[in-house]
C-alpha positions in Angstrom: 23.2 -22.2 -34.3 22.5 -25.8 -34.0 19.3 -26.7 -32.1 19.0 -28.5 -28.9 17.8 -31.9 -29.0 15.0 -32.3 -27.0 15.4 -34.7 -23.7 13.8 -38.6 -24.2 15.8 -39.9 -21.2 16.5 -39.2 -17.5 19.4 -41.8 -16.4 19.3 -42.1 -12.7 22.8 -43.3 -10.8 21.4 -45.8 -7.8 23.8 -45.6 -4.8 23.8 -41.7 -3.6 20.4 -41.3 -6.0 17.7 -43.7 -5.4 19.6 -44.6 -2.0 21.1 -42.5 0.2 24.9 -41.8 0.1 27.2 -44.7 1.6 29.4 -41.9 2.4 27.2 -41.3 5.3 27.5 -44.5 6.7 31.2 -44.2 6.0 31.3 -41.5 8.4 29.8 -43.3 11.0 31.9 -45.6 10.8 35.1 -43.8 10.6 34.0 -42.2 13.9 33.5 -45.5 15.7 37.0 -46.6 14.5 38.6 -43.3 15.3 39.8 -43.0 12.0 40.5 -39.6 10.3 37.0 -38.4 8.7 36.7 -38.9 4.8 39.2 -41.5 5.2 37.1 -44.3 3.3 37.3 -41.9 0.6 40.5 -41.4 0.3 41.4 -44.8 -0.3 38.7 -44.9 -2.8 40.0 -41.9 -4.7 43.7 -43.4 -4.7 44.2 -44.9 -8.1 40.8 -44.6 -8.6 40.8 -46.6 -11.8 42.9 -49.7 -10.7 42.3 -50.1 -7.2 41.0 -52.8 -4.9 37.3 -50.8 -5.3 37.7 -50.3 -9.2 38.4 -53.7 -9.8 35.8 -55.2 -7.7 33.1 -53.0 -9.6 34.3 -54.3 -12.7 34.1 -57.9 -11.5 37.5 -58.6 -11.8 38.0 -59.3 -8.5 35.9 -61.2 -5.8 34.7 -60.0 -2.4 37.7 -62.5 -0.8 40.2 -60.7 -2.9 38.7 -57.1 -2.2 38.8 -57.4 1.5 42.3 -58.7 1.4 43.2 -55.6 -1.6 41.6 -53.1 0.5 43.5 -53.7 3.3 46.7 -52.8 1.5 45.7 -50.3 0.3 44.5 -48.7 3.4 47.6 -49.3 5.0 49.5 -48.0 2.9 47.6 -44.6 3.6 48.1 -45.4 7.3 45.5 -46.9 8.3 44.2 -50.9 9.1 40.9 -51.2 7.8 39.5 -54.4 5.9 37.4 -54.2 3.1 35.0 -57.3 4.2 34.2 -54.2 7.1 33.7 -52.2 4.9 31.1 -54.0 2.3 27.9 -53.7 5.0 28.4 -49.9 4.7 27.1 -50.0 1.2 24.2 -50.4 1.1 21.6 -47.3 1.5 18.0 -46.6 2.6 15.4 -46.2 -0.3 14.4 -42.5 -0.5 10.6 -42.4 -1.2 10.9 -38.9 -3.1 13.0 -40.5 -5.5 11.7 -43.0 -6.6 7.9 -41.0 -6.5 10.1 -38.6 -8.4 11.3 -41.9 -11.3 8.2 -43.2 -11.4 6.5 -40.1 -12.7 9.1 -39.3 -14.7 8.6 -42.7 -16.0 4.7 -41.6 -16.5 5.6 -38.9 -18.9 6.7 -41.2 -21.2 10.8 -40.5 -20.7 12.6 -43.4 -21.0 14.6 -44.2 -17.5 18.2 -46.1 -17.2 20.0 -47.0 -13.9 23.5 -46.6 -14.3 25.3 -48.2 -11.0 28.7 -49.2 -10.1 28.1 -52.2 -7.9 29.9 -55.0 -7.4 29.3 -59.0 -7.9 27.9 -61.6 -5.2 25.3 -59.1 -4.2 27.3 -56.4 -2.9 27.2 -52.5 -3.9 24.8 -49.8 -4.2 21.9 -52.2 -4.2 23.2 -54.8 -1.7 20.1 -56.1 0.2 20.6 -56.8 4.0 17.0 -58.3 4.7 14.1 -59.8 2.6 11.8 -56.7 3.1 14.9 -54.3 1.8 15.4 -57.0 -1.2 11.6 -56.2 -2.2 12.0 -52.6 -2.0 15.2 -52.6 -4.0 13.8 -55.2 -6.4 10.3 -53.2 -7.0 12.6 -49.9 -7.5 15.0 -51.8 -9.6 11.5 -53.3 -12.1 10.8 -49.4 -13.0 13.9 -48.9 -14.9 13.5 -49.9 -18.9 17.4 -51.1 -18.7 20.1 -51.1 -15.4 23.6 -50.7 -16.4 25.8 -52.8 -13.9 29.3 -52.5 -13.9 30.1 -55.9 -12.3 28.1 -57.5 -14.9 29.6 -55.4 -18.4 33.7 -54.8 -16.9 33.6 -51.1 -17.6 32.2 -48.8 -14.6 31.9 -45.2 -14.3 33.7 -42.9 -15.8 34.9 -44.5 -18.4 32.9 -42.9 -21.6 31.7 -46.5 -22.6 29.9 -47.2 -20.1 27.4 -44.4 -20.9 27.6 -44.8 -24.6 26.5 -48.5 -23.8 23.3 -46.9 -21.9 22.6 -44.7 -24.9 22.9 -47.8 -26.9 20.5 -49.2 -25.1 18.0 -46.9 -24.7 18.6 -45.8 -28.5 19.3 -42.0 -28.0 21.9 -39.6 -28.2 23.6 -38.5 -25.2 22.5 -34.6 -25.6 18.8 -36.2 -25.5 19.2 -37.4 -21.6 19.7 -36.0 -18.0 22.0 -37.6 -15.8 21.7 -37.6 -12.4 24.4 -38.8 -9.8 26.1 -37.5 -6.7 29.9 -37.8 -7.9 31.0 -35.1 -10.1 34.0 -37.6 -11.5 30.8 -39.9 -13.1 29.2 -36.9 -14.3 32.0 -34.5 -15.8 32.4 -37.5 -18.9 28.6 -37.6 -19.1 28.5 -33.7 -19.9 31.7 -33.9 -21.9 29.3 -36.3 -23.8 26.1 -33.6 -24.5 24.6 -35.0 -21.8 22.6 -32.8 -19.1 23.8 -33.6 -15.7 22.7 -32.8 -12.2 24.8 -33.2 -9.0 23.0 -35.2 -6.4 23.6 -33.4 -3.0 20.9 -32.6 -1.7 17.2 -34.5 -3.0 15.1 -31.2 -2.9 17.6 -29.5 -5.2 18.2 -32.1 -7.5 15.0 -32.7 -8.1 14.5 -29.2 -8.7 17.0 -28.8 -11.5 15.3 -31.7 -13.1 12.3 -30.4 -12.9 13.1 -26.9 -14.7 15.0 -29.6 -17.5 12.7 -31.7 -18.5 9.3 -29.4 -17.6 8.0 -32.2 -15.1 6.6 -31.0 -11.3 7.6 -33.1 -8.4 5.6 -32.8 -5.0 7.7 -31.7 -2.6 
């Protein structure tokens, strides 16, 4: 039997993770546009590797073109939504468990990646909406030995090279780091990998799957 290699890196997604889920300001919105619930998602998960969303990740697109890409899209699923509405949504609150949680993590001497699909021009995951927010996300963002951008390399998750490139970086295997995100598409390539992965649905649990990983307490 071949033994397990031991765990040198916890690789934190940012939007969903560090932040809380857009998907709750999606639902907000959804409701106060009577559109049918989950329906920002569905466009999203509709040729979820070329679309309007994909594309802008990548930075092959810019935010004009999005908006304008979006729209079609949305349409076409029966609906009139905008993607330039859609881009203030983005953006989450910082969750101060989290990032107590990464920068202990950090203490124990495991080296810590941020792997985010975001998007060019300063919007996605980490999008900024006021100078105090910028400092909060910029202070967060400082703690990570590397950030993994997908508008800034053109490959997002869950294509298999953007982890290997955060391997790369960090100089490990894949079966020596944790994963944590809140989309099981990013993480079912990561485990197909060797890599330990932990759905992020709910802080308290996550966080308590990482802990009985990598042998590290968390205050609650």
């Amino acid at each position: 039997m071949v033994e397990a290699l031991k765990i040198k890196a916890v690789l934190w997604d940012f939007g969903g993770v560090i932040l809380t889920s857009p998907f709750e300001a999606f639902r907000r919105f959804e409701d106060s546009r009577g559109l049918p619930r989950d329906f920002l998602r569905k466009v999203n998960a509709t040729n979820p590797h070329t679309n309007a969303w994909a594309r802008f990740e990548r930075g092959e697109v810019d935010a004009l073109a999005f908006g304008a890409l979006f729209q079609v899209e949305a349409r076409a699923l029966g609906q009139d939504v905008h993607g330039r509405d859609i881009l203030p949504l983005i953006s989450g609150e910082v969750r101060p468990r989290m990032v107590a949680a990464l920068r202990k993590v950090k203490a124990q001497a495991f080296k810590v990646a941020c792997l985010t699909n975001n998007m060019p021009l300063g919007h996605g995951p980490g999008m900024a909406v006021s100078a105090e927010k910028a400092a909060a996300v910029a202070e967060v963002m400082a703690l990570f030995d590397h950030v993994v951008e997908s508008s800034k390399v053109g490959i997002r998750k869950p294509e298999p090279d953007f982890y290997r490139r955060a391997c790369d970086l960090l100089e490990i295997a894949p079966a020596e780091a944790v994963f944590l995100d809140d989309l099981g598409i990013n993480l079912k390539p990561a485990a197909a990998m060797g890599m330990r992965t932990i759905k992020v649905e709910d802080p308290d649990k996550a966080l308590a799957d990482l802990s009985a990983i990598i042998g590290v307490e968390f205050e609650a």
